[in-house]
N, C-alpha and C positions, 0 to 999 in steps of 0.2 A: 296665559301669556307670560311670556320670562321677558325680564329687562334688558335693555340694551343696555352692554356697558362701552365706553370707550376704548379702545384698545391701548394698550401702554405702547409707550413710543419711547426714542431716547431722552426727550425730554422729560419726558415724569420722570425716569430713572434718573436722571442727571437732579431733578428739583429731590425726588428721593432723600439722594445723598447732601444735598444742599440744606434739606429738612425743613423744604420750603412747602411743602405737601398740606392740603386738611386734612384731618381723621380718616375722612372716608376715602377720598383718592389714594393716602398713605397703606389701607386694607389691603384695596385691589392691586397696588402694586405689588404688595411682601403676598400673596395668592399667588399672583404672576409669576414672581420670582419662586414663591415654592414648586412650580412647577416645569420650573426651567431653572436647572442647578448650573449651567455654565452661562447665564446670564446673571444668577446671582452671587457665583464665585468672582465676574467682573467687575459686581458692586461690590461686593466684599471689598475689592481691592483698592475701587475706588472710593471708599469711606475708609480703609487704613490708612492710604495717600493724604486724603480730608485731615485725619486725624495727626498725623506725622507733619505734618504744614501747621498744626495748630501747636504741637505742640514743640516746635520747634521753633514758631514766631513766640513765645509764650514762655517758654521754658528752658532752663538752662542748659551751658553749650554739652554738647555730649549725647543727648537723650535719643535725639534720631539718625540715620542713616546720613553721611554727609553729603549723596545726592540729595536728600529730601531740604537737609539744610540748606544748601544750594540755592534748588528753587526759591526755597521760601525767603529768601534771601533776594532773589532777583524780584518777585512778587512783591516786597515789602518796598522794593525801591519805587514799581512801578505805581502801585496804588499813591 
């Protein structure tokens, strides 16, 4: 008998990137994604996004793109 697993949705991808996942759901997702390269190329993108937001709320002026600065700009007011 093989296990059922849940199927990944946009939301694990989204918690994924959030790195809001456990050990084991965190597995099957990055399985998931190794086997679908243009779902994983738009987490890709969406964890450089993550990171350019962070590091631009965080770190000094110049470091990211100044759309991303932008954002994270408007995000900072809003929170």
């Amino acid at each position: 008998m093989t296990a059922v697993v849940d199927p990944v949705t946009d939301a694990d991808l989204d918690a994924y990137v959030d790195d809001q996942l456990d050990v084991a759901r965190r597995i099957e997702v990055e399985a998931f994604l190794s086997a679908r390269p243009e779902v994983a190329a738009r987490v890709m993108s969406d964890l450089r996004t993550r990171d350019e937001l962070r590091v631009a709320l965080a770190g000094p002026v110049g470091m990211a793109r100044p759309a991303t600065t932008e954002a994270a700009r408007r995000l900072e007011r809003a929170l």
